[in-house]
MIDREN-738431 format. One record per residue (C-alpha): residue number from 1; chain; x, y, z. Coordinates in Angstrom, 2 decimals, always signed. Example, Ala and Ser with C-alpha at 12.3 -4.5 7.8 and 13.67 -1.06 7.14 Angstrom:
<atoms>
1  A  +12.30  -4.50  +7.80 $
2  A  +13.67  -1.06  +7.14 $
</atoms>
This chain:
<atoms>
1  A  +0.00  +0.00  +0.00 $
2  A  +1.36  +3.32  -1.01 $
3  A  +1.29  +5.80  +1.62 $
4  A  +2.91  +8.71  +0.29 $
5  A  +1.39  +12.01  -0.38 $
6  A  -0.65  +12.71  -3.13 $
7  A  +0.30  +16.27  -4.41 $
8  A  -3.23  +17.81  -3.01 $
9  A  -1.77  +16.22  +0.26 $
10  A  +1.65  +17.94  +0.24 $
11  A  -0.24  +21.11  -0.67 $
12  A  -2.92  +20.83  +2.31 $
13  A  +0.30  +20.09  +4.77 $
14  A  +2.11  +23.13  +3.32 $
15  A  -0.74  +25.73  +3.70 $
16  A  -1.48  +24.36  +7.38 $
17  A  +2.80  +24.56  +8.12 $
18  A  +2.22  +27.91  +7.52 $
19  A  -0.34  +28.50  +9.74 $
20  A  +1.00  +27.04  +12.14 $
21  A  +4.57  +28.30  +11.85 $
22  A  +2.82  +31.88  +12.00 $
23  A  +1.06  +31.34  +14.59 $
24  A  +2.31  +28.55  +17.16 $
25  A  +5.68  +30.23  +18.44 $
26  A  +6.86  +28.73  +21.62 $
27  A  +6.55  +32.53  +23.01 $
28  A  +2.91  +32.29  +22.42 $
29  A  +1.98  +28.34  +23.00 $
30  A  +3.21  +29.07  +26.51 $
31  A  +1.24  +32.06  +27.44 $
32  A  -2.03  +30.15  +25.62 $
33  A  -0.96  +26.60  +27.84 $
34  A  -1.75  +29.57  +30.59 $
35  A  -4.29  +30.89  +29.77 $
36  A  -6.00  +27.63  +29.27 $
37  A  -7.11  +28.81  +25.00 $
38  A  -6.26  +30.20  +21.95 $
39  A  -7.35  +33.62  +21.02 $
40  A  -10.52  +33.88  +19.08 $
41  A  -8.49  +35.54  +16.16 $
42  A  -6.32  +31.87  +15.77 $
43  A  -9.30  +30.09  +15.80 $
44  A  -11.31  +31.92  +13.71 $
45  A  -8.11  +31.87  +11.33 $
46  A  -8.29  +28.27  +11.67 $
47  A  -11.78  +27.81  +10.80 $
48  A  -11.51  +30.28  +8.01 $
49  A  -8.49  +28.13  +6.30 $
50  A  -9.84  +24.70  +6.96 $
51  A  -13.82  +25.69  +5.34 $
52  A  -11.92  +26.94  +2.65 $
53  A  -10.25  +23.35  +1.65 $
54  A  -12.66  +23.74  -1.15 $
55  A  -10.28  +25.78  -3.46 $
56  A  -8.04  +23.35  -3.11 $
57  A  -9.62  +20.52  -4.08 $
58  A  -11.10  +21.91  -6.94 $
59  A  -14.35  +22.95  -5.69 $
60  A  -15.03  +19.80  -3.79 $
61  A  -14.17  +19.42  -0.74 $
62  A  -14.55  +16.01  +0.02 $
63  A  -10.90  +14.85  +0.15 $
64  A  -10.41  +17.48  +2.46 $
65  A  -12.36  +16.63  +5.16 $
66  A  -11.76  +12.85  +5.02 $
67  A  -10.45  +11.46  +8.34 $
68  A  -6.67  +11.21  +6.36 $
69  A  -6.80  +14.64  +5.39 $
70  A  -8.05  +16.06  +9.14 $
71  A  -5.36  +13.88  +10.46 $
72  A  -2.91  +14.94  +8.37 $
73  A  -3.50  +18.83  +9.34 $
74  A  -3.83  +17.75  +12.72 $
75  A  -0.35  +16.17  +12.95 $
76  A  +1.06  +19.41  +11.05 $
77  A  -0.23  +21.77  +13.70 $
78  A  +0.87  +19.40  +16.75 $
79  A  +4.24  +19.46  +15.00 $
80  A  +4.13  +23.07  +14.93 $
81  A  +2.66  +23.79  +18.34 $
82  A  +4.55  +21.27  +20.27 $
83  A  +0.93  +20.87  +22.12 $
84  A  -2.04  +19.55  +22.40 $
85  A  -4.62  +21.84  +20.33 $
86  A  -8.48  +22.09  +20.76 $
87  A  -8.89  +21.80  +16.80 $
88  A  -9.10  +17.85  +17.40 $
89  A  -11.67  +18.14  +20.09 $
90  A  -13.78  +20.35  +17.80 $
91  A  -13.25  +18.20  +14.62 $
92  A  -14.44  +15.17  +16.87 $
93  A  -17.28  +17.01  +18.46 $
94  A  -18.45  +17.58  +15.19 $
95  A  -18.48  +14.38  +14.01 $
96  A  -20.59  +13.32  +17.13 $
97  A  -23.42  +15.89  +16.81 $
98  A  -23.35  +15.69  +12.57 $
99  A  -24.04  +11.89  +13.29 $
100  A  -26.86  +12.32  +16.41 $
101  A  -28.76  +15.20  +15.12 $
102  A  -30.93  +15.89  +12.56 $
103  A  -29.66  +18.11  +9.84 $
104  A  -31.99  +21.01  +11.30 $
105  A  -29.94  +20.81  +14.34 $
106  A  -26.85  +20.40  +13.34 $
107  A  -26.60  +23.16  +9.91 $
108  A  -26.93  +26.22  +13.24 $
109  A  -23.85  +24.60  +15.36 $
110  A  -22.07  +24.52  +12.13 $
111  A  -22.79  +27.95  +11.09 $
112  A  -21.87  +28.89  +14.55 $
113  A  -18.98  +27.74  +14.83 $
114  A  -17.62  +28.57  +11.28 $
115  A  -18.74  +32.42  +12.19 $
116  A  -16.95  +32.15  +15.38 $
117  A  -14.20  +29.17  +15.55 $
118  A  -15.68  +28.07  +19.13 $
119  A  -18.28  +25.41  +19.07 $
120  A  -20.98  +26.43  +21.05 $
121  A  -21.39  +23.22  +22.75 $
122  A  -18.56  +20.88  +25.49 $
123  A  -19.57  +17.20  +24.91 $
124  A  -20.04  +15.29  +28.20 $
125  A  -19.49  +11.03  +27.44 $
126  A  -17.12  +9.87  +30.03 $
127  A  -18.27  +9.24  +34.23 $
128  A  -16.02  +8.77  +36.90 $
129  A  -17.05  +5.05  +37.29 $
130  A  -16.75  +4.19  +33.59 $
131  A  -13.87  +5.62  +32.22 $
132  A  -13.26  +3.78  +28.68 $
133  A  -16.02  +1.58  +29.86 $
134  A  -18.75  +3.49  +28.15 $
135  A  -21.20  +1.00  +28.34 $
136  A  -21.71  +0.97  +32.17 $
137  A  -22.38  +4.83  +31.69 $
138  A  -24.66  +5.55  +34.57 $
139  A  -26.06  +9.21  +33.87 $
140  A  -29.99  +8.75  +32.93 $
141  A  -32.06  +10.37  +32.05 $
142  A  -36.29  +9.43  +32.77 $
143  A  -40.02  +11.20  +32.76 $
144  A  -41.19  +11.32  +35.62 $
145  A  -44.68  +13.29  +36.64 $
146  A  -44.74  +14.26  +32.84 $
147  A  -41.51  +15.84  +33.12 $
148  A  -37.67  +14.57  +32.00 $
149  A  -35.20  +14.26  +34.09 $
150  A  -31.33  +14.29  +33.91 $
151  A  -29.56  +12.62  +36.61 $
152  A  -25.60  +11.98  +36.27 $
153  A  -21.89  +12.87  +36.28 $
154  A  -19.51  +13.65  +33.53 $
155  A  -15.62  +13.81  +33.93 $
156  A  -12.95  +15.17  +31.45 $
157  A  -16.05  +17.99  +29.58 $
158  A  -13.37  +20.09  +27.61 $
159  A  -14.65  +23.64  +27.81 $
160  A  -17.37  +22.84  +30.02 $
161  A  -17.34  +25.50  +32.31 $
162  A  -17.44  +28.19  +29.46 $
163  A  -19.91  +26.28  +26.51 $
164  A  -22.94  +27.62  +26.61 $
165  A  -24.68  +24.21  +25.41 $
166  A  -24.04  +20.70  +26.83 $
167  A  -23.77  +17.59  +24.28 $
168  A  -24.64  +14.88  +27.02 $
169  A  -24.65  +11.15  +26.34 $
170  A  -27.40  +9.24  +28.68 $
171  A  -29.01  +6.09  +29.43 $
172  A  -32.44  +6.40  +28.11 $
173  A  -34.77  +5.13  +30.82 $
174  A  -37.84  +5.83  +28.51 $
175  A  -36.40  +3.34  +25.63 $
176  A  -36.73  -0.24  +26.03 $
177  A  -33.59  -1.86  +26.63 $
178  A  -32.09  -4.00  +23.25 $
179  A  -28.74  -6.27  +23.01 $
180  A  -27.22  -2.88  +24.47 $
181  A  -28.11  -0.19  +26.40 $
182  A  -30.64  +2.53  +24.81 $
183  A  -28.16  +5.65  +24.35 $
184  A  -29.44  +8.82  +23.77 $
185  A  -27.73  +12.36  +23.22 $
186  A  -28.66  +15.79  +24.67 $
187  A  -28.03  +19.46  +23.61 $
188  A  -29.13  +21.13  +26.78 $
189  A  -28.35  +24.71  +27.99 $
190  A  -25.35  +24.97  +30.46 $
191  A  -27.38  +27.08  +32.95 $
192  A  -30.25  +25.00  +33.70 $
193  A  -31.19  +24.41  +37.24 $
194  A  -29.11  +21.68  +38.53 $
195  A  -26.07  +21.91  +36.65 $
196  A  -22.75  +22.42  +38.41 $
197  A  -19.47  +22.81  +36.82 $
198  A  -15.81  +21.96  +38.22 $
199  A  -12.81  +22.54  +36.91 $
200  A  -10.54  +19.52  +36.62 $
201  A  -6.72  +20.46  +36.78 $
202  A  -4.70  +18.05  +35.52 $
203  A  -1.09  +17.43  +34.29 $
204  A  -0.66  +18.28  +30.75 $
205  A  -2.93  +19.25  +28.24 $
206  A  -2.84  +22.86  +29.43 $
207  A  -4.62  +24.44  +26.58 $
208  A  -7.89  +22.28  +26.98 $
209  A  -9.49  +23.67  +29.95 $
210  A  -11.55  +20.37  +31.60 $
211  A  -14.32  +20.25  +33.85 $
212  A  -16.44  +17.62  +35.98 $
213  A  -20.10  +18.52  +35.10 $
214  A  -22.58  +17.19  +37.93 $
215  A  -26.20  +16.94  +36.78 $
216  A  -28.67  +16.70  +39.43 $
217  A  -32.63  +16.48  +39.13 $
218  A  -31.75  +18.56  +35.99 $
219  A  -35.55  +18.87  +33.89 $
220  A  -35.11  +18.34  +29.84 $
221  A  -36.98  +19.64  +26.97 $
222  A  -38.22  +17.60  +24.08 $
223  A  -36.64  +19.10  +22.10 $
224  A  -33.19  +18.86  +23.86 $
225  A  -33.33  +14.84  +22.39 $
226  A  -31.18  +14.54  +19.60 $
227  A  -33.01  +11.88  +17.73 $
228  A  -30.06  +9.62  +16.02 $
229  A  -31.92  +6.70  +15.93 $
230  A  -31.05  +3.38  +17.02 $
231  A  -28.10  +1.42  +18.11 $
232  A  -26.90  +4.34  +20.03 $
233  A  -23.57  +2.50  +21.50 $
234  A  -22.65  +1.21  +17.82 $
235  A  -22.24  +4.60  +16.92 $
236  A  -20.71  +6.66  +19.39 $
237  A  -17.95  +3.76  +19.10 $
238  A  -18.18  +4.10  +15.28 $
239  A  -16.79  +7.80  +15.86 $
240  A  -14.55  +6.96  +18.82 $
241  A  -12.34  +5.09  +16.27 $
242  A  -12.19  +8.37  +14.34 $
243  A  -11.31  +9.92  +17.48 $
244  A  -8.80  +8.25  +18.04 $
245  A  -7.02  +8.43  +14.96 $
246  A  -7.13  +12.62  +15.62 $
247  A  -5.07  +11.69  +18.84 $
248  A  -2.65  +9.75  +17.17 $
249  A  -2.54  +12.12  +14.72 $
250  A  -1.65  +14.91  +17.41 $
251  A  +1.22  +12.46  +19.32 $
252  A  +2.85  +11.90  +15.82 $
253  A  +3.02  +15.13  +15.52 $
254  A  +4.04  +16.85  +18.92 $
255  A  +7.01  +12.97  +18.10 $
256  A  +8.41  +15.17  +15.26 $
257  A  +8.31  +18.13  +17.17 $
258  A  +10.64  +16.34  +20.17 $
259  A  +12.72  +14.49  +17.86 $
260  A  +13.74  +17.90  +15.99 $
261  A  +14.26  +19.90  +19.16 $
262  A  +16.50  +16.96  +20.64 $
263  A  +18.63  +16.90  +17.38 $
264  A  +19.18  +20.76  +17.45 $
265  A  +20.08  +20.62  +20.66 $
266  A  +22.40  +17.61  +20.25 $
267  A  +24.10  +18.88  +17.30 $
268  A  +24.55  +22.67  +19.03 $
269  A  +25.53  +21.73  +22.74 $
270  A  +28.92  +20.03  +23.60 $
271  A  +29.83  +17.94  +26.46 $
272  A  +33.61  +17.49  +27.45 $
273  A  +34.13  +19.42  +24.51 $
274  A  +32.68  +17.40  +22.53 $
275  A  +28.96  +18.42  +20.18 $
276  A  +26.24  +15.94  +21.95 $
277  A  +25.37  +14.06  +18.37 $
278  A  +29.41  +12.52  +18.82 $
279  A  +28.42  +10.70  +20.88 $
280  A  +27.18  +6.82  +20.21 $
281  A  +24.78  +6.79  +22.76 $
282  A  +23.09  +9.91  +21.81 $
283  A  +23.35  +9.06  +18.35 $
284  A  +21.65  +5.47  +18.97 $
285  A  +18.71  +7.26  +21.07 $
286  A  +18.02  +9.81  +17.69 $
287  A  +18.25  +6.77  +15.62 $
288  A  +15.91  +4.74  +17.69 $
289  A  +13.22  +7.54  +18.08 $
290  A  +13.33  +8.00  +14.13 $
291  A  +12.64  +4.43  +13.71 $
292  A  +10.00  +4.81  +16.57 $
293  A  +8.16  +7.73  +14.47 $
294  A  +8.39  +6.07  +10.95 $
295  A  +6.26  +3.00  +12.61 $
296  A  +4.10  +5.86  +14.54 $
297  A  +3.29  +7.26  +10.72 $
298  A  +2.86  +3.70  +9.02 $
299  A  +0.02  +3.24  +11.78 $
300  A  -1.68  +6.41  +11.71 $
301  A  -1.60  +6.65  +8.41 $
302  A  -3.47  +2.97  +7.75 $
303  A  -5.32  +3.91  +10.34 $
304  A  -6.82  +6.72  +8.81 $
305  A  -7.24  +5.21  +5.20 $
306  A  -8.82  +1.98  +6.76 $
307  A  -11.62  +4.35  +8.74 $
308  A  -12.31  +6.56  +5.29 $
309  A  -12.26  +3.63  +3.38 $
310  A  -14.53  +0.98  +5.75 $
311  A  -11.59  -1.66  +5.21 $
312  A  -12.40  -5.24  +6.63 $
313  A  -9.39  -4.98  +9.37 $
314  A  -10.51  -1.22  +10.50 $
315  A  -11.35  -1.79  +13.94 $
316  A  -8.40  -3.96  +14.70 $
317  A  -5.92  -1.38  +12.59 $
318  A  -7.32  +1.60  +14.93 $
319  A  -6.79  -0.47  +18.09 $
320  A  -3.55  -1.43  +17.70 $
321  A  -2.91  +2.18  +16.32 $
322  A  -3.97  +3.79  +19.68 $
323  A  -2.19  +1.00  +21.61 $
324  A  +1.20  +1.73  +20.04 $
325  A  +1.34  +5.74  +19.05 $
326  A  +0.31  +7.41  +22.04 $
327  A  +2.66  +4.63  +24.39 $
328  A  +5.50  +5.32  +21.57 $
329  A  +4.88  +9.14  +21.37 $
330  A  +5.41  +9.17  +25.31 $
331  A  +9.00  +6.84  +25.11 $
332  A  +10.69  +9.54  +22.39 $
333  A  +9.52  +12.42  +24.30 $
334  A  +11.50  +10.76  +27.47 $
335  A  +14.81  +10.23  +25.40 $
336  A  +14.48  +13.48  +24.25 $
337  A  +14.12  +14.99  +27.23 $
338  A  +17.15  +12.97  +28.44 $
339  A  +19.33  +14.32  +25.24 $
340  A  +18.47  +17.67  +26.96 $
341  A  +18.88  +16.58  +30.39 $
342  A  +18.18  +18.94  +32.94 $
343  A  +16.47  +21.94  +31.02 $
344  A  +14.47  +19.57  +29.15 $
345  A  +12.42  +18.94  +32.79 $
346  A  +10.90  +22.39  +33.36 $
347  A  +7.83  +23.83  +33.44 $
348  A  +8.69  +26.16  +30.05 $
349  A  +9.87  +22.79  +28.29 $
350  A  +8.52  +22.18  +24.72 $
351  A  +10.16  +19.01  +25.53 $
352  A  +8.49  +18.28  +28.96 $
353  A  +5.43  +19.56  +27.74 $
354  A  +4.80  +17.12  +24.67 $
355  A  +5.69  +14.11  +27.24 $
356  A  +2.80  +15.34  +30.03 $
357  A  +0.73  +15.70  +27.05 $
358  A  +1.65  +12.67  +24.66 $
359  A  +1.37  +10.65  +28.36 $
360  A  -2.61  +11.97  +29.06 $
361  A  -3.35  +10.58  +25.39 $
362  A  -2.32  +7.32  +26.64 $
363  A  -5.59  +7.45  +28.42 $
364  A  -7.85  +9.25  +26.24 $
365  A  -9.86  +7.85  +23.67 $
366  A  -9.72  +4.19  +25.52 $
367  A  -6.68  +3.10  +27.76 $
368  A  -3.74  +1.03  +26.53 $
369  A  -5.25  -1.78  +28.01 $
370  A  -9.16  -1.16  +26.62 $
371  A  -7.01  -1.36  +23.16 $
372  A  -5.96  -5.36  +23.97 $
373  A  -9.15  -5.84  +25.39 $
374  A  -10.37  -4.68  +21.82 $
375  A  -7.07  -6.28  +19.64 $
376  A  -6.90  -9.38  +20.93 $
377  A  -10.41  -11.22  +19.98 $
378  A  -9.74  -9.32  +16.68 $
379  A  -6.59  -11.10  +16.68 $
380  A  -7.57  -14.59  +17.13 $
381  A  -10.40  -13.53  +14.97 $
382  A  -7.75  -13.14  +12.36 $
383  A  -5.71  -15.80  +12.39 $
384  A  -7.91  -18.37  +13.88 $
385  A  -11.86  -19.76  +14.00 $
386  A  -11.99  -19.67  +17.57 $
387  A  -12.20  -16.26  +18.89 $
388  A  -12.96  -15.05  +22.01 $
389  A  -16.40  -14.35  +22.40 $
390  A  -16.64  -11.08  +23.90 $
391  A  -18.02  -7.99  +23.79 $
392  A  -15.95  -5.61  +21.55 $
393  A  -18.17  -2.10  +21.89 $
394  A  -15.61  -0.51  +23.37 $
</atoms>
């Protein structure tokens, strides 16, 4: 399989380096880690450039917003940015309310958000006591007395203490229970009685202000319901595959970014009067973590074509994708931190700050471990006649 660049490719890459290079200086990424944001003037930049993929591909812009082409910008601006960036979360959110809500719905939170660059909605899937577990989700939501009600707890809300909407994923007490759960998804105001936001500080990940949202005897509209129809589960994990692929796409990306500040530094900074890169150690680290991100591409990259593409071995590509890349990213971000040594672990790091962040993607999107609990029956599947029989909607 050939996975070089087509020339619309290299030219989508290019235009995006540029944006990036203009606007993700170190100076800047720092101040934005602290100020938990970009500036509405990036994003709307952003938004601007990507809607725009049009004139590049000739009018249609299709091939632009496939998953290889989003994750290909996404990598680019990761490189770039040496961060985590909201663009992924807002991509992904996307995807989720394009595929619950009816096109009435969803053509104003498009509009909105290509007028503004902020989606006017946080989305609200994962609990405390599920984690990548989505299926023993416990927030409900019931009528009661004529009247719906919203009971539940979501961890991890990016931007949910400044969205003005919530996108909430519930148990559907109202539905009649199938082969799994009846999901259902909510776009609710932020300020209705009940609701109480947190904010969740956590490690890395600076410029994606999280939040726990607490929803407590919390009364619904009818027309809140996003009506997606059935088999709920099947397709929030349907677009869970895609996002995962957008946070591979950011580790391989934030990879090149530590692999090129290590080598600068290695080829500028002596030791015993000697540059760094003389040595054989440091040399077999750099050639390690190159051979680290060449497998990191391979995998997004097949990844990504076997999601736009619906190829037989998708779900088992993605898994072991997202079991490798983020687990990878988080290895070449330690060696190059060690090729720096002690200024390389600080708090104004690019270096420290793409392993806090490359280590939190670890987690999101479905653990290491969730991705063997996926891989292996796939696996066996493969290879064998006997697979495990297990549950793989995760």
């Amino acid at each position: 399989m050939d996975f070089n660049l087509s020339d619309k490719q290299t030219m989508l890459v290019s235009i995006f380096r540029d944006f990036g290079e203009e606007h993700f200086t170190d100076e800047h990424v720092i101040q934005w880690c602290e100020d938990q944001g970009l500036p509405d003037e990036v994003v709307k930049d952003f938004v601007e450039l990507y809607f725009n993929l049009d004139q590049l591909f000739d009018n249609d812009a299709r091939d632009g917003f496939s998953l290889m082409s989003q994750a290909l910008i996404l990598e680019e601006l990761s490189r770039c940015a040496g961060a985590t960036l909201p663009f992924q979360n807002d991509l992904f959110n996307l995807r989720i309310i394009q595929e619950f809500a009816e096109p009435d719905k969803f053509a104003p939170v498009l509009e909105d958000y290509r007028a503004t660059g902020r989606l006017v909605f946080a989305l609200g899937i994962s609990e405390p006591g599920a984690g990548s577990d989505s299926m023993s989700m416990q927030a409900y939501t019931e009528t009661r007395d004529g009247k719906i009600i919203l009971n539940g707890v979501k961890n991890y809300v990016n931007n949910g203490e400044y969205a003005p909407f919530l996108l909430v994923a519930a148990i559907d007490k109202d539905e009649k229970p199938g082969k799994y759960p009846p999901l259902s998804f909510w776009l609710i105001p932020r300020d209705l009685p009940g609701i109480r936001a947190y904010p969740l500080s956590k490690i890395g990940q600076s410029m994606l202000p999280f939040a726990t949202i607490a929803f407590d005897e919390v009364e619904l509209a009818p027309e809140h319901k996003l009506y997606g129809g059935p088999d709920g589960f099947k397709k929030l994990f349907r677009l869970l595959e895609i996002g995962r692929v957008f946070t591979c796409a950011s580790c391989v990306g934030m990879t090149e970014a530590a692999i090129s500040d290590a080598v600068r530094h290695a080829t500028t900074h002596e030791a015993f009067g000697t540059k760094l890169h003389g040595f054989q150690q440091i040399e077999t680290m750099l050639t390690d973590m190159e051979v680290d991100l060449a497998n990191m591409k391979s995998m997004l990259y097949r990844a990504a074509w076997d999601v736009d593409t619906s190829a037989p071995q998708e779900r088992l590509n993605v898994a072991l994708m997202k079991r490798y890349v983020p687990r990878t990213a988080t290895e070449v971000a330690s060696k190059a931190m060690q090729i720096f040594g002690g200024s390389g672990y600080s708090q104004r790091s690019r270096t420290g700050r793409i392993w806090q962040d490359c280590r939190g993607n670890q987690i999101a999107e479905g653990t290491d471990e969730i991705m063997v609990y996926i891989a292996g029956p796939l696996i066996a599947d493969k290879y064998t006649t006997e697979a495990p029989n297990r549950n793989l909607l995760v």
